[in-house]
VEXMAR-85754 format. One record per residue (C-alpha): residue number from 1; residue in three letters; x negated, y, z. Coordinates in Angstrom, 3 decimals, padded with zeros to 6 digits, always signed. Layout:
# residues N
ATOM   num   residu       east      north         up
ATOM   NUM      ALA          X          Y          Z
...
This chain:
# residues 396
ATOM   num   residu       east      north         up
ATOM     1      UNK   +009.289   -015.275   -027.785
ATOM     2      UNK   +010.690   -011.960   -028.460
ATOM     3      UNK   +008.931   -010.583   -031.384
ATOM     4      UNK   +010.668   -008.716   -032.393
ATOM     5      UNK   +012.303   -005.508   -030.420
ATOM     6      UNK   +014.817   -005.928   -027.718
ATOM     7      UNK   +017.427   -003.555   -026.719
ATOM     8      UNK   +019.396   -002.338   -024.628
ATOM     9      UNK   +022.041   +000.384   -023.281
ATOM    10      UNK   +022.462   +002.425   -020.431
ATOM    11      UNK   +024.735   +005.047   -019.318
ATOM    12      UNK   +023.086   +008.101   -021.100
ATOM    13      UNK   +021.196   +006.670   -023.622
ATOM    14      UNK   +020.461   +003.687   -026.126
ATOM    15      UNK   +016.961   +002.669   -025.947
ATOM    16      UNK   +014.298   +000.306   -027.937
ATOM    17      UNK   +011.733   -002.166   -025.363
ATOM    18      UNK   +009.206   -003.414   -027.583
ATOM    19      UNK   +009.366   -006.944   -027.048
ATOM    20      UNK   +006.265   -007.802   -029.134
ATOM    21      UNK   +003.765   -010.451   -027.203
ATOM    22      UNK   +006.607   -010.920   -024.435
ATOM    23      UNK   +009.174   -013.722   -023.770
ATOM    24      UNK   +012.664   -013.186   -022.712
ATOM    25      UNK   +013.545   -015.032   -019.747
ATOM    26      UNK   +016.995   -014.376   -017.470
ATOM    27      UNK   +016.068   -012.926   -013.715
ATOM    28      UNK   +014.933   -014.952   -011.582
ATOM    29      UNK   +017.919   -015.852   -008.249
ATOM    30      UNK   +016.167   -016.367   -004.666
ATOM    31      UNK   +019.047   -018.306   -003.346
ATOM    32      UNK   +018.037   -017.914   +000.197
ATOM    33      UNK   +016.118   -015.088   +002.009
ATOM    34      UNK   +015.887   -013.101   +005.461
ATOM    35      UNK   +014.864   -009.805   +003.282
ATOM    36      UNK   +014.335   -007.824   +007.598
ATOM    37      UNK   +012.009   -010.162   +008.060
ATOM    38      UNK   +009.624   -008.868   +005.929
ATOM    39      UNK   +008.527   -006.283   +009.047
ATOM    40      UNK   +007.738   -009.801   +010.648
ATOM    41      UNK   +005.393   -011.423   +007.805
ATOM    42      UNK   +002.059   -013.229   +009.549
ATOM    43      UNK   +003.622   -012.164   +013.120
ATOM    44      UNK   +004.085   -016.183   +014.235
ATOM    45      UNK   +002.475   -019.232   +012.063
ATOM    46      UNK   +001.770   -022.265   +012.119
ATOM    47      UNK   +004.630   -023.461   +014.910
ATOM    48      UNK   +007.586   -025.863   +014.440
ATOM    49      UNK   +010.582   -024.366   +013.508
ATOM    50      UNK   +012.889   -023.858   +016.961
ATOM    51      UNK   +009.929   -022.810   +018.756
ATOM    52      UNK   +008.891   -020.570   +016.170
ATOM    53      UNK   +012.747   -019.109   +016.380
ATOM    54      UNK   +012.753   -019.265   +020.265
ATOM    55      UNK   +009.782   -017.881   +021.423
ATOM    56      UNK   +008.318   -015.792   +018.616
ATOM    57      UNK   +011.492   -014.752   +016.307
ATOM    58      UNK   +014.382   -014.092   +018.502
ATOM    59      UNK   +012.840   -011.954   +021.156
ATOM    60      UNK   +011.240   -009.892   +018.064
ATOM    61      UNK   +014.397   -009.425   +016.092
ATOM    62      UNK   +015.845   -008.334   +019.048
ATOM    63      UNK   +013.485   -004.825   +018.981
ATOM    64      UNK   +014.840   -004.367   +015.729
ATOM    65      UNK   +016.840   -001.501   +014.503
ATOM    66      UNK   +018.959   -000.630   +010.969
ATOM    67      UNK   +016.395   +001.559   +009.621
ATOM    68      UNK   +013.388   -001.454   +010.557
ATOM    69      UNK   +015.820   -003.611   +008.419
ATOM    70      UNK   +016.333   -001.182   +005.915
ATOM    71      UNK   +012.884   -000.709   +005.468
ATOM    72      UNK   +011.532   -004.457   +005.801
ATOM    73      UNK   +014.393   -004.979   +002.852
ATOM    74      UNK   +013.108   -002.506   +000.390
ATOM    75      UNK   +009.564   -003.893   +000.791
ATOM    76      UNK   +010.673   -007.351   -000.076
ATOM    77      UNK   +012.850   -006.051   -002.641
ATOM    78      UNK   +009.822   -004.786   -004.110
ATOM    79      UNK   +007.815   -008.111   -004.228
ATOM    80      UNK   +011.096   -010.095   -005.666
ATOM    81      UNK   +011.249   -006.754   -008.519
ATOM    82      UNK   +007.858   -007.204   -009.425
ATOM    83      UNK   +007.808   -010.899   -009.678
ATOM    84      UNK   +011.030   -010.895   -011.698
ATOM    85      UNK   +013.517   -011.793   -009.642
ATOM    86      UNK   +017.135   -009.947   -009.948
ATOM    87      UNK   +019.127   -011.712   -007.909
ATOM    88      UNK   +018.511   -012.550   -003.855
ATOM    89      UNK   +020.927   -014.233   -001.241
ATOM    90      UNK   +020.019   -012.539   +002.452
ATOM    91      UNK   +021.004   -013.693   +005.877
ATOM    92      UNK   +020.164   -011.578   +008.586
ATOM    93      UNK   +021.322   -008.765   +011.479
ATOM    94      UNK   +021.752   -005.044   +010.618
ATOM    95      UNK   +023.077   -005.565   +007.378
ATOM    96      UNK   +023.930   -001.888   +006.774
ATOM    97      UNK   +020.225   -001.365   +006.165
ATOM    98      UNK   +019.766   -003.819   +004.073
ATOM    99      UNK   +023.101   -002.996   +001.902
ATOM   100      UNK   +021.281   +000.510   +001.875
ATOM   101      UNK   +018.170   -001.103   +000.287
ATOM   102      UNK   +019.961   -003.228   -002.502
ATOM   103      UNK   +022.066   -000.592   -003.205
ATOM   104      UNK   +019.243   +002.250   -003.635
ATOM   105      UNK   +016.601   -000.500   -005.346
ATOM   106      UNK   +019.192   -001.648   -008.130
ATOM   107      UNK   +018.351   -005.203   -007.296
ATOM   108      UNK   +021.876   -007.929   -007.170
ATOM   109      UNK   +022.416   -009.602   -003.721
ATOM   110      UNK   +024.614   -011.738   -001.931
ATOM   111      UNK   +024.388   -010.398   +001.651
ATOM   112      UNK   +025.509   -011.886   +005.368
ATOM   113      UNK   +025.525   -011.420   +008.042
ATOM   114      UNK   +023.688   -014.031   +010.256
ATOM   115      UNK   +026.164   -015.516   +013.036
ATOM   116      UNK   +024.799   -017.653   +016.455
ATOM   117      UNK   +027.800   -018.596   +018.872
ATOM   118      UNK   +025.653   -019.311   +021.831
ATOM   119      UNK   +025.911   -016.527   +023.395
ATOM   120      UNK   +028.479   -013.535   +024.244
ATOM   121      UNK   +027.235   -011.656   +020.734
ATOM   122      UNK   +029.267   -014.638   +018.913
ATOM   123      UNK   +032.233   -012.422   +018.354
ATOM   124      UNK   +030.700   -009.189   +017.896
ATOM   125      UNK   +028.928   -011.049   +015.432
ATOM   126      UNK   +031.896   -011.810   +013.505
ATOM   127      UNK   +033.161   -008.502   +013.709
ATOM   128      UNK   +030.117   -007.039   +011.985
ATOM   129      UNK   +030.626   -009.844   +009.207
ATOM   130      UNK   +034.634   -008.802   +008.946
ATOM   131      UNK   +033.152   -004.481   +008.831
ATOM   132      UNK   +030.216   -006.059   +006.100
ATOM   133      UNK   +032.680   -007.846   +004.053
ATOM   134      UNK   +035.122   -004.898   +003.572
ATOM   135      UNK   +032.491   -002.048   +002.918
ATOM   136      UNK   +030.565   -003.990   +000.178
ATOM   137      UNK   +032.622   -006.765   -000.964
ATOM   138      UNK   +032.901   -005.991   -005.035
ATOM   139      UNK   +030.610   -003.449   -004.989
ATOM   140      UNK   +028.592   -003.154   -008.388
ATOM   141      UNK   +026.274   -005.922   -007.616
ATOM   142      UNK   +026.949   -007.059   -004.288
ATOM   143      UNK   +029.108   -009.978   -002.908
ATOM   144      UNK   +029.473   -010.660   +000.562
ATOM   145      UNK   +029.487   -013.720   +002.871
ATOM   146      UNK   +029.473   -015.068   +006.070
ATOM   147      UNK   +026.416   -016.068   +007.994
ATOM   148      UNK   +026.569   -018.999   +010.269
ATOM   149      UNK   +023.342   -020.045   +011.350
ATOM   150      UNK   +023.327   -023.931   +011.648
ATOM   151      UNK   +025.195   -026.181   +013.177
ATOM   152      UNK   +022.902   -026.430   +016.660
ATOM   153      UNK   +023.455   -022.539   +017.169
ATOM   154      UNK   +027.550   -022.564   +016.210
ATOM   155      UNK   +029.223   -024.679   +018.500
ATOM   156      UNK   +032.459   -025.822   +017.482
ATOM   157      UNK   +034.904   -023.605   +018.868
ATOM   158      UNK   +032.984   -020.567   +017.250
ATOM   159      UNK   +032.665   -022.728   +014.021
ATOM   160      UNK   +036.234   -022.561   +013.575
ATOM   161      UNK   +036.359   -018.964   +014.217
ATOM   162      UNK   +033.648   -018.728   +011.436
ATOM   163      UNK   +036.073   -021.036   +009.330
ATOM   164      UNK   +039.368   -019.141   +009.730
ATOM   165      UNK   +037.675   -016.004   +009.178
ATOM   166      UNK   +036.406   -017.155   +005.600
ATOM   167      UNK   +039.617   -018.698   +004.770
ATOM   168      UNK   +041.164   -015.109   +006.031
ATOM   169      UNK   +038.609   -012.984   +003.292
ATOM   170      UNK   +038.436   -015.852   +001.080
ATOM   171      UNK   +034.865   -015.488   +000.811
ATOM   172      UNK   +032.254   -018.781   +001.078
ATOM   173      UNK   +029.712   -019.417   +003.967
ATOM   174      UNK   +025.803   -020.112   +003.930
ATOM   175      UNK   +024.606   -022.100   +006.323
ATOM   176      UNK   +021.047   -023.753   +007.552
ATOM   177      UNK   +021.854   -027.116   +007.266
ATOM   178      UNK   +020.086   -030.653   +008.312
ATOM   179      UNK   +016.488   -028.161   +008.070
ATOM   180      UNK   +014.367   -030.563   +010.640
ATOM   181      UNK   +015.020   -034.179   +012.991
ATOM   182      UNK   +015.624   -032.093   +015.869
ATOM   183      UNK   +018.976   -030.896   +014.631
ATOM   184      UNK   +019.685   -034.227   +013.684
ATOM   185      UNK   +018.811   -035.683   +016.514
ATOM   186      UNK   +020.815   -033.179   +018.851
ATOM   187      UNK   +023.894   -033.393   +016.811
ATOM   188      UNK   +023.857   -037.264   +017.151
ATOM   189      UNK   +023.083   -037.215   +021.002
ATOM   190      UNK   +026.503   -034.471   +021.136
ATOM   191      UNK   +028.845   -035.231   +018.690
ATOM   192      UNK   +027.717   -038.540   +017.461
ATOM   193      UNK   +027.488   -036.627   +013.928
ATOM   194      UNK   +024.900   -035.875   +010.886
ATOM   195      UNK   +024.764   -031.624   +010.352
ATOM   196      UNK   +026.692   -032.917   +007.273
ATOM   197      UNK   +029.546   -034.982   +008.854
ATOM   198      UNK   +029.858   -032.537   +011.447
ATOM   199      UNK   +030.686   -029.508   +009.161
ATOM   200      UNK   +032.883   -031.753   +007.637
ATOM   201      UNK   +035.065   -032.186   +011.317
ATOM   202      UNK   +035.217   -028.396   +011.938
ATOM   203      UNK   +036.982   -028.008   +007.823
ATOM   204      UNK   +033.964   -026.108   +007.011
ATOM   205      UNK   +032.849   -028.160   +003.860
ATOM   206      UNK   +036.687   -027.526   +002.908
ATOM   207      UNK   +036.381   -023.825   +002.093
ATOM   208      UNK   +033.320   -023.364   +000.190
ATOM   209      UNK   +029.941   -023.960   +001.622
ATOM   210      UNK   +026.180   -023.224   +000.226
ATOM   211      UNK   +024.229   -025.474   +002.136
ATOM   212      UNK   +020.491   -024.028   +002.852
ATOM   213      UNK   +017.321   -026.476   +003.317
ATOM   214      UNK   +019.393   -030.028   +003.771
ATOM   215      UNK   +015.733   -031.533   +003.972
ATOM   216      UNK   +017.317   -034.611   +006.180
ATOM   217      UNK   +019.939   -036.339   +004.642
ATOM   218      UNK   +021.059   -039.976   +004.741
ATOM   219      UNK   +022.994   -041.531   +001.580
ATOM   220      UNK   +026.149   -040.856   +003.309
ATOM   221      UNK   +025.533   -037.686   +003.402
ATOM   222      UNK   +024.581   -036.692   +000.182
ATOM   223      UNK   +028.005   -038.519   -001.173
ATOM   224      UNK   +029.698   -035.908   +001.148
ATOM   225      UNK   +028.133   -033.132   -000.136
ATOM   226      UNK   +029.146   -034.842   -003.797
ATOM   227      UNK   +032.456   -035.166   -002.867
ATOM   228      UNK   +033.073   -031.764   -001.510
ATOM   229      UNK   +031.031   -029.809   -004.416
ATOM   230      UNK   +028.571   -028.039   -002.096
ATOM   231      UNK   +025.706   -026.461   -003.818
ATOM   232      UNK   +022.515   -027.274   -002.071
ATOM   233      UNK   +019.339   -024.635   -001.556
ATOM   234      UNK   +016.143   -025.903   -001.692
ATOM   235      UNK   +013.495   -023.965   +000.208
ATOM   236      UNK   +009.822   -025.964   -000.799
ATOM   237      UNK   +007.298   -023.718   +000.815
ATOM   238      UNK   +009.305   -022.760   +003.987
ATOM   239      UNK   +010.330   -026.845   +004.761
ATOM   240      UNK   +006.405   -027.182   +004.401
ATOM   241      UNK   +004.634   -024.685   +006.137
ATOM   242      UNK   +007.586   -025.217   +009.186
ATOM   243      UNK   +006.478   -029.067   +009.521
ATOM   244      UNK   +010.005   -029.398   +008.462
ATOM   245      UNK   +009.915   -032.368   +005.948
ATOM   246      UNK   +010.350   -032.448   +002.043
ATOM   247      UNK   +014.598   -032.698   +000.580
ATOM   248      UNK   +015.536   -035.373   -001.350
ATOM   249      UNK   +016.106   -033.021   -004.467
ATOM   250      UNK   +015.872   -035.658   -006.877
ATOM   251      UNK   +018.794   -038.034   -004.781
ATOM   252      UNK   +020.624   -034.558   -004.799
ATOM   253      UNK   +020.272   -034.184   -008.412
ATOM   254      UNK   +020.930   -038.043   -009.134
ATOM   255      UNK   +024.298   -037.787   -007.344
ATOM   256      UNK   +025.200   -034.151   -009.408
ATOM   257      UNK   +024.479   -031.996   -006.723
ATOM   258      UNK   +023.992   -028.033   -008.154
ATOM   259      UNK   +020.300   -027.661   -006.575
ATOM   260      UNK   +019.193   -024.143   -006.221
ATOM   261      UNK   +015.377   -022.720   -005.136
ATOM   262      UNK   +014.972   -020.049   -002.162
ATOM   263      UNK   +011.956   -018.896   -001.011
ATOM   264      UNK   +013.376   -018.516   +002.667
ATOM   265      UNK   +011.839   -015.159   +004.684
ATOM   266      UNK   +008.847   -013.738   +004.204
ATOM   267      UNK   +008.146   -015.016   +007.877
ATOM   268      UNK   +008.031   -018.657   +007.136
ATOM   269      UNK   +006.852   -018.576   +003.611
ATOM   270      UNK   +005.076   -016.043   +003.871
ATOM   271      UNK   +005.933   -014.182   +000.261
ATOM   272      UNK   +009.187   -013.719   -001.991
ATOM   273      UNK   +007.618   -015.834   -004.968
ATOM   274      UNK   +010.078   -017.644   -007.163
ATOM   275      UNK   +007.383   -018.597   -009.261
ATOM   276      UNK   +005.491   -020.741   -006.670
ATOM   277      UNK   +008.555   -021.865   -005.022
ATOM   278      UNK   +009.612   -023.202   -009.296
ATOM   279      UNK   +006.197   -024.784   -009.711
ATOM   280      UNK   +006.173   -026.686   -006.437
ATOM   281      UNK   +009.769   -027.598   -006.561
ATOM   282      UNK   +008.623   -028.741   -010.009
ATOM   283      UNK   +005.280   -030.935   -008.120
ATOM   284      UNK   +006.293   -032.073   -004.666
ATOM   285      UNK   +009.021   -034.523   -005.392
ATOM   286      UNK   +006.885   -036.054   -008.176
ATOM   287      UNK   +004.754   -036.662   -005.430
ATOM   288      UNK   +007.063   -037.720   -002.874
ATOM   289      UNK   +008.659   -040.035   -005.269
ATOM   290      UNK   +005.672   -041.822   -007.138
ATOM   291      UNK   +007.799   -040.389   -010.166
ATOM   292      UNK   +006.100   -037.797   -012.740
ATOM   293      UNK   +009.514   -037.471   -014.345
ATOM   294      UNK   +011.111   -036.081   -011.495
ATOM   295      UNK   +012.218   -032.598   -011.783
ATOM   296      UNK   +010.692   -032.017   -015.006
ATOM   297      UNK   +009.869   -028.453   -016.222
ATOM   298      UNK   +013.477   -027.402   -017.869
ATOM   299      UNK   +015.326   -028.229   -014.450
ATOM   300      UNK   +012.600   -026.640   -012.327
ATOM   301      UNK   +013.317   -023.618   -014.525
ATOM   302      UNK   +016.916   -023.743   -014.055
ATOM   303      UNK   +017.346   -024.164   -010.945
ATOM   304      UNK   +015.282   -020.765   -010.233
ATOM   305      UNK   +018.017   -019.338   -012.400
ATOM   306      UNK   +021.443   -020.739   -013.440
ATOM   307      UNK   +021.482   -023.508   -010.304
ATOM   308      UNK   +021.005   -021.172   -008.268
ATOM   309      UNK   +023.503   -018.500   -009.710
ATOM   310      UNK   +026.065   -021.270   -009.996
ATOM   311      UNK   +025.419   -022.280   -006.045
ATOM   312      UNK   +026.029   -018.615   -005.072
ATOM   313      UNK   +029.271   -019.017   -007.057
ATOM   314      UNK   +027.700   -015.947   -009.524
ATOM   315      UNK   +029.405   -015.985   -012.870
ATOM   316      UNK   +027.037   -014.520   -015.731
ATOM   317      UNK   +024.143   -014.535   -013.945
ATOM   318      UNK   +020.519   -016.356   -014.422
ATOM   319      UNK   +021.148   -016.831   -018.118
ATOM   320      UNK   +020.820   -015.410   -020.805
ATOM   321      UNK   +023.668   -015.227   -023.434
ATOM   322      UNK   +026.272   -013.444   -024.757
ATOM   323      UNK   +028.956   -012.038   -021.996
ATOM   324      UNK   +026.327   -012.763   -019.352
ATOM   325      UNK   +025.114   -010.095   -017.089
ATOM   326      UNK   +022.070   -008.610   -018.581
ATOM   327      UNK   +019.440   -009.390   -016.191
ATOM   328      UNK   +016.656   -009.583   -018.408
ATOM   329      UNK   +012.715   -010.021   -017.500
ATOM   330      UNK   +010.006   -009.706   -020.086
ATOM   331      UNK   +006.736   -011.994   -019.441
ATOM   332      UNK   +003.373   -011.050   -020.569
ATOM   333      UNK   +002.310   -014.140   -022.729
ATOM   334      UNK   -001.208   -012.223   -023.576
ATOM   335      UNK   -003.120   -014.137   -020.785
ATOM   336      UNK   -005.264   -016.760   -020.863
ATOM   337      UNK   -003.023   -019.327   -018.734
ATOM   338      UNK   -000.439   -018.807   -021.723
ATOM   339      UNK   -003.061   -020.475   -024.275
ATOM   340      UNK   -002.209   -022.241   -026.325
ATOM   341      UNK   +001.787   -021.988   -026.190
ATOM   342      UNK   +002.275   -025.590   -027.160
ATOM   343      UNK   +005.779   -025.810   -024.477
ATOM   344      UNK   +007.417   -022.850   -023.301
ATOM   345      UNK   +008.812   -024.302   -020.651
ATOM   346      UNK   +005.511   -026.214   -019.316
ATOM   347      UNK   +003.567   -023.199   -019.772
ATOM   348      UNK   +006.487   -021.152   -017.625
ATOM   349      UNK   +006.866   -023.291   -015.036
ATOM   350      UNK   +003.658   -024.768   -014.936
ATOM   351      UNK   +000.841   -022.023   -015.632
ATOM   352      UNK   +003.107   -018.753   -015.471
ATOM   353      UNK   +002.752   -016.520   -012.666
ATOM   354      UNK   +004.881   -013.719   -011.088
ATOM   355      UNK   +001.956   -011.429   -012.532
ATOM   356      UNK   +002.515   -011.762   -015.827
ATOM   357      UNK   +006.246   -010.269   -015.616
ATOM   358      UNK   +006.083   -006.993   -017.355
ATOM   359      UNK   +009.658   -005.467   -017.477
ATOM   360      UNK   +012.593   -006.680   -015.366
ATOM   361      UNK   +016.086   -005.255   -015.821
ATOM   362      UNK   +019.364   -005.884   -013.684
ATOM   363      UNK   +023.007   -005.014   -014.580
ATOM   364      UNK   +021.365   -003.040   -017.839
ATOM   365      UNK   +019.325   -001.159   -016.025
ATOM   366      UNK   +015.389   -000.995   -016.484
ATOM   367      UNK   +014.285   -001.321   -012.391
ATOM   368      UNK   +010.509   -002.087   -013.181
ATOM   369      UNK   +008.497   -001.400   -015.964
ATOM   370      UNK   +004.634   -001.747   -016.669
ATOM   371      UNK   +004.251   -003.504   -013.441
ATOM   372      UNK   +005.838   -000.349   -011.527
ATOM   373      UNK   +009.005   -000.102   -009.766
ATOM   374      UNK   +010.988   +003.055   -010.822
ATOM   375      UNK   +013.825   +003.296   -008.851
ATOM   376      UNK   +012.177   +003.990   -005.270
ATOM   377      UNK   +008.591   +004.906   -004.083
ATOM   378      UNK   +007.153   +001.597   -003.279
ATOM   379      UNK   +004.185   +003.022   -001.547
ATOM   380      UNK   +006.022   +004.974   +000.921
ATOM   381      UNK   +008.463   +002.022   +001.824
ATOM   382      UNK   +005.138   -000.101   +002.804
ATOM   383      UNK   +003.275   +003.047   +004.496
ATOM   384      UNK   +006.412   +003.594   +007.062
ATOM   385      UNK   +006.666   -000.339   +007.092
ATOM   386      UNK   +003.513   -000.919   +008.430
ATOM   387      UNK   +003.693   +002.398   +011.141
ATOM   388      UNK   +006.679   +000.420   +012.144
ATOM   389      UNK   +005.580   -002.971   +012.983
ATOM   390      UNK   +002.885   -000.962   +014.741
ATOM   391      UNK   +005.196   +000.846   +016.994
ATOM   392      UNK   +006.564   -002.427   +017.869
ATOM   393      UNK   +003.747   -004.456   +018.713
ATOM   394      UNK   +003.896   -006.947   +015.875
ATOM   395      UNK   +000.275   -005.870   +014.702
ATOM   396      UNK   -002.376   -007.987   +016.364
């Protein structure tokens, strides 16, 4: 509870935030996100996931342009800003425009770009990640990776490619992984393989994975994820709404698996809430597991912050202490849902609400303050946003 004044310095000038009636918290990290398709949000619901992709996503991604991407970014940007998150992972196509956004918004990303090999864009694909990688890689705030999309869509001959070209850069990969039984199921009927075992025959869990969803994992393969240190993302809301299935977080956990939270893209969630996605990481798997001790209210925290920093390999980030990066977010604790503050932690996790941020810095630098963004016009970005989607049919 910072009651007293906080401060903090920028490049001009050293300034006092009064603190009083706020709490301190580090940003929030969204571990996993397709920020472009915000322009699709509410186009295609309620579907399972590869014919959702197939018939709804695909053909409309493929209308899409740079400055759609661009735009769709700094919208979602926006919601994450407001709701205190700092830090966002993003997988997707046209990455220039969505470099564009982070860079212009002051928010901290990880970006990729998103890599299929079943079809004759495979390689162009990779050459985009190579150009992505060398513009932004160790630009303030920005890290880049590579893409692939899951093992179903990267065969592996173009796996390898994907491999050698990380091991070339040195830089990690993100990857869907084990998301529903139909992956499973087609990987077994191929290769005679779990999505685990068979990233582990094309060397990809030997040079550094984040592994995205992993909602359907036998014991085997959570001891190979163990064994080979791979982070895990957990994406609640999007493995629901898909029909996808619930992750065995807690097994993860059990076994000392770094368990992150993503909210996944604003087309399968449908919103950029960390908040939601921390409270119903922090609900489900009591649920699942007849267990009110699972995932109790300081891990749920944590892994909306420092598990997910650590899985994106991001030093100094989604903490706060001394040497860390100072991505700072001030929470209103004047509401009603904060009475009375008997557990900090239970009333964050359990009755706190991306509304009640009031302040969110990144890097040092104030990006939102009083509940208004100050570093781009917000109303603009969604005014042109939604012209867009009209051009391109997506509004029924």
């Amino acid at each position: 509870d910072t009651s007293e004044q906080v401060s903090h310095a920028s490049s001009e000038q050293r300034g006092i935030i009064d603190g009083k009636g706020r709490m301190a918290i580090p940003g929030m990290v969204n571990a996993h996100n397709h920020l472009g398709m915000t322009i699709l949000r509410s186009y295609s619901d309620d579907l399972p996931l590869w014919q959702w992709l197939r018939d709804k996503m695909w053909p409309a991604e493929d209308k899409l342009t740079e400055e759609d991407v661009y735009l769709a970014s700094l919208v979602g940007i926006a919601e994450m800003l407001l709701g205190g998150t700092t830090t966002v992972a993003d997988i997707y196509i046209h990455m220039d425009g969505a470099a564009r956004a982070v860079r212009e918004s002051g928010i901290r990303a990880v970006l990729s770009r998103g890599l299929q090999g079943l079809s004759g864009s495979g390689d162009r694909g990779l050459r985009e990640a190579e150009a992505l990688y060398e513009r932004y890689s160790g630009q303030p705030r920005l890290q880049v990776m590579l893409g692939p999309h899951s093992p179903v869509t990267c065969p592996p001959d173009f796996m390898k490619k994907v491999v050698e070209l990380g091991q070339r850069l040195g830089t990690p990969l993100q990857i869907h992984l084990a998301e529903t039984r139909e992956e499973v199921d087609q990987l077994q009927q191929e290769y005679g393989l779990s999505p685990v075992q068979y990233l582990e025959k094309t060397g990809m869990l030997k040079c550094g994975v984040v592994a995205i969803h992993c909602v359907h994992l036998s014991q085997e393969d959570i001891s190979l994820l163990q064994q080979y240190g791979v982070p895990v993302v957990h994406c609640p809301t999007s493995n629901l709404k898909l029909g996808s299935g619930v992750a065995p977080v807690s097994q993860m956990l059990d076994a000392g698996i770094v368990v992150g939270l993503g909210t996944d893209g604003p087309a399968s969630n449908n919103d950029l809430d960390m908040w939601e996605e921390m409270r119903l990481a922090a609900l489900l798997h009591k649920g699942v597991n007849f267990a009110p001790e699972a995932v109790p209210a300081p891990t749920a925290f944590a892994m909306a912050t420092k598990a997910s920093a650590q899985a994106l390999g991001l030093d100094g980030v989604g903490e706060l202490r001394v040497g860390a990066k100072a991505d700072i977010v001030l929470v209103d604790l004047d509401q009603p849902h904060w009475r009375p503050r008997l557990d900090l932690f239970s009333n964050l996790v359990y009755s706190g609400k991306a509304a009640d941020v009031s302040l969110v810095m990144v890097d040092g630098q104030v990006l939102v303050q009083d509940g208004r963004i100050l570093t781009f016009d917000v109303e603009e970005a969604m005014q042109r946003l939604q012209s867009r989607a009209a051009e391109l049919g997506f509004v029924r």
